[in-house]
C-alpha positions in Angstrom: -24.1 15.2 46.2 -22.9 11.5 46.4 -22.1 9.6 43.2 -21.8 6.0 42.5 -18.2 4.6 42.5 -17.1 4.1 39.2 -16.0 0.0 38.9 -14.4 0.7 35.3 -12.2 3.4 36.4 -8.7 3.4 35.2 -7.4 3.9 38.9 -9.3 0.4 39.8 -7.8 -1.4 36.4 -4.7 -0.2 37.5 -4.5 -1.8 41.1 -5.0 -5.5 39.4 -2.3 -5.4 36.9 0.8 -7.2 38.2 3.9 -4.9 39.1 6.4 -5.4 36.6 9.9 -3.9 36.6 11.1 -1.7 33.8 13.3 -4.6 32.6 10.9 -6.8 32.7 8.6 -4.5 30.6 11.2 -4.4 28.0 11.7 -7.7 27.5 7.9 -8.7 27.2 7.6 -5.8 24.5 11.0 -7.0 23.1 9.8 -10.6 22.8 5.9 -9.0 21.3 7.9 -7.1 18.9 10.3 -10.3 17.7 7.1 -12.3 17.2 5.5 -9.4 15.1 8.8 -9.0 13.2 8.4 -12.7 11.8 4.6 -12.4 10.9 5.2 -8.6 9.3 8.1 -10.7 6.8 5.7 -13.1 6.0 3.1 -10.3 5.2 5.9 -8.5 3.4 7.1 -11.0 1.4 3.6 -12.3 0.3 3.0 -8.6 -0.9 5.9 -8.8 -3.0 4.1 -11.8 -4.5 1.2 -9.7 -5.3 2.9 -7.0 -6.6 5.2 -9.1 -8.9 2.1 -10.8 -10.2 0.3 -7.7 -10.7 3.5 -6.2 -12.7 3.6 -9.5 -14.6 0.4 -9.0 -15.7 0.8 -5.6 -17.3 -3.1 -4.6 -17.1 -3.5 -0.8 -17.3 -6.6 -1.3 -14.8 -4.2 -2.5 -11.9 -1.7 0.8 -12.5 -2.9 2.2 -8.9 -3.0 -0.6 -7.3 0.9 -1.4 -8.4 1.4 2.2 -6.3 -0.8 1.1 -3.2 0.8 -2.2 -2.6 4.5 0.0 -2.8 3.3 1.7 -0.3 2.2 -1.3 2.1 5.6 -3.0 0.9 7.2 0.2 2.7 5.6 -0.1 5.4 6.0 -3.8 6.3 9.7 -3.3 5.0 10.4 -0.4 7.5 8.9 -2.8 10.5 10.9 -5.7 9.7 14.3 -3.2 9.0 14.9 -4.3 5.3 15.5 -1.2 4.2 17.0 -2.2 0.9 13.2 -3.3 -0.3 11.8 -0.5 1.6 14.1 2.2 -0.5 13.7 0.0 -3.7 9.7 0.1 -3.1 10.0 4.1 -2.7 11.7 3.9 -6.4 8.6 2.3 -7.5 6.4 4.9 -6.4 8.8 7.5 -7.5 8.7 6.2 -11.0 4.9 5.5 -10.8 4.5 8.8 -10.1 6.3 10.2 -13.0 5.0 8.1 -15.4 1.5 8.9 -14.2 1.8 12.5 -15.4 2.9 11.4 -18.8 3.7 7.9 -20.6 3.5 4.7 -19.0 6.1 2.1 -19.6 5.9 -1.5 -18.0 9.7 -2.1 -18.3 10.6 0.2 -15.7 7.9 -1.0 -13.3 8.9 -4.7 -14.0 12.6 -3.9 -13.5 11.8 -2.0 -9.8 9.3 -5.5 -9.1 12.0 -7.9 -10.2 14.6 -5.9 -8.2 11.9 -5.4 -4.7 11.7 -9.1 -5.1 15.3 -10.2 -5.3 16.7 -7.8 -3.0 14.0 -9.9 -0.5 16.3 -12.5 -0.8 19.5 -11.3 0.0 21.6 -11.3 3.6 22.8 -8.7 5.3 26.3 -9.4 4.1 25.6 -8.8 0.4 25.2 -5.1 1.0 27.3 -4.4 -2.2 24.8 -6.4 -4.3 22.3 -4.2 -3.0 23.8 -0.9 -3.1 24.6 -1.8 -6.9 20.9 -2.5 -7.6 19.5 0.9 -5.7 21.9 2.7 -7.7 20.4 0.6 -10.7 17.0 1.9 -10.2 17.7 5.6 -9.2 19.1 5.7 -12.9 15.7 4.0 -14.2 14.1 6.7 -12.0 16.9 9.4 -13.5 16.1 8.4 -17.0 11.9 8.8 -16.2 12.7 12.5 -15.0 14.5 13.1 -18.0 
């Protein structure tokens, strides 16, 4: 039994990619990743928009979508290593959370947007700005629990 060569095979794909070295690898995926790492801020930052209009707007239909864009915020945050608006954005959905199994208060959603939003905006070297506004929320988030 004789069967047709297979002209799609992964062994035949294989054979007409060029050789690269290891180092050479690395730096085409370092240079892939750099140019992701600028479009996933933009796409970050422009979900911060959204969310902050969405919080602006204080419309009791838009309540889950304020936790769903947290989440994507955390997401493009952790890929673009701002972790201060990645941790702040896990405050959000912390407090979401607790306020969804009882009442509902729009200050303490608006303070975690306001917060996501500036802390954006700040350098690397302003880490104790930062620090003093993620302690600022864990107390909104404390206060919630209470």
């Amino acid at each position: 039994m004789t069967t047709k060569p297979n002209h799609n095979s992964l062994k035949r794909k294989l054979s007409k990619v060029r050789k690269l070295s290891v180092e050479d690898l690395s730096a085409l995926s370092q240079v892939n990743i750099d140019g992701m790492q600028e479009e996933f801020e933009v796409v970050m930052r422009n979900q911060i928009e959204e969310l902050t209009d969405i919080v602006r707007a204080k419309d009791p239909a838009s309540i889950r979508t304020i936790y769903e864009m947290s989440s994507q915020i955390i997401s493009s945050a952790s890929f673009v290593k701002a972790d201060w608006v990645a941790r702040a954005a896990q405050s959000l959905c912390e407090v979401h959370e607790i306020m969804s199994a009882g009442k509902w208060d729009w200050e303490a959603i608006g303070v975690h947007g306001k917060t996501i939003q500036l802390l954006a905006t700040l350098e690397p070297s302003q880490e104790a700005i930062s620090q003093s506004l993620l302690e600022g929320l864990g107390a909104v988030v404390a206060a919630k629990r209470a």
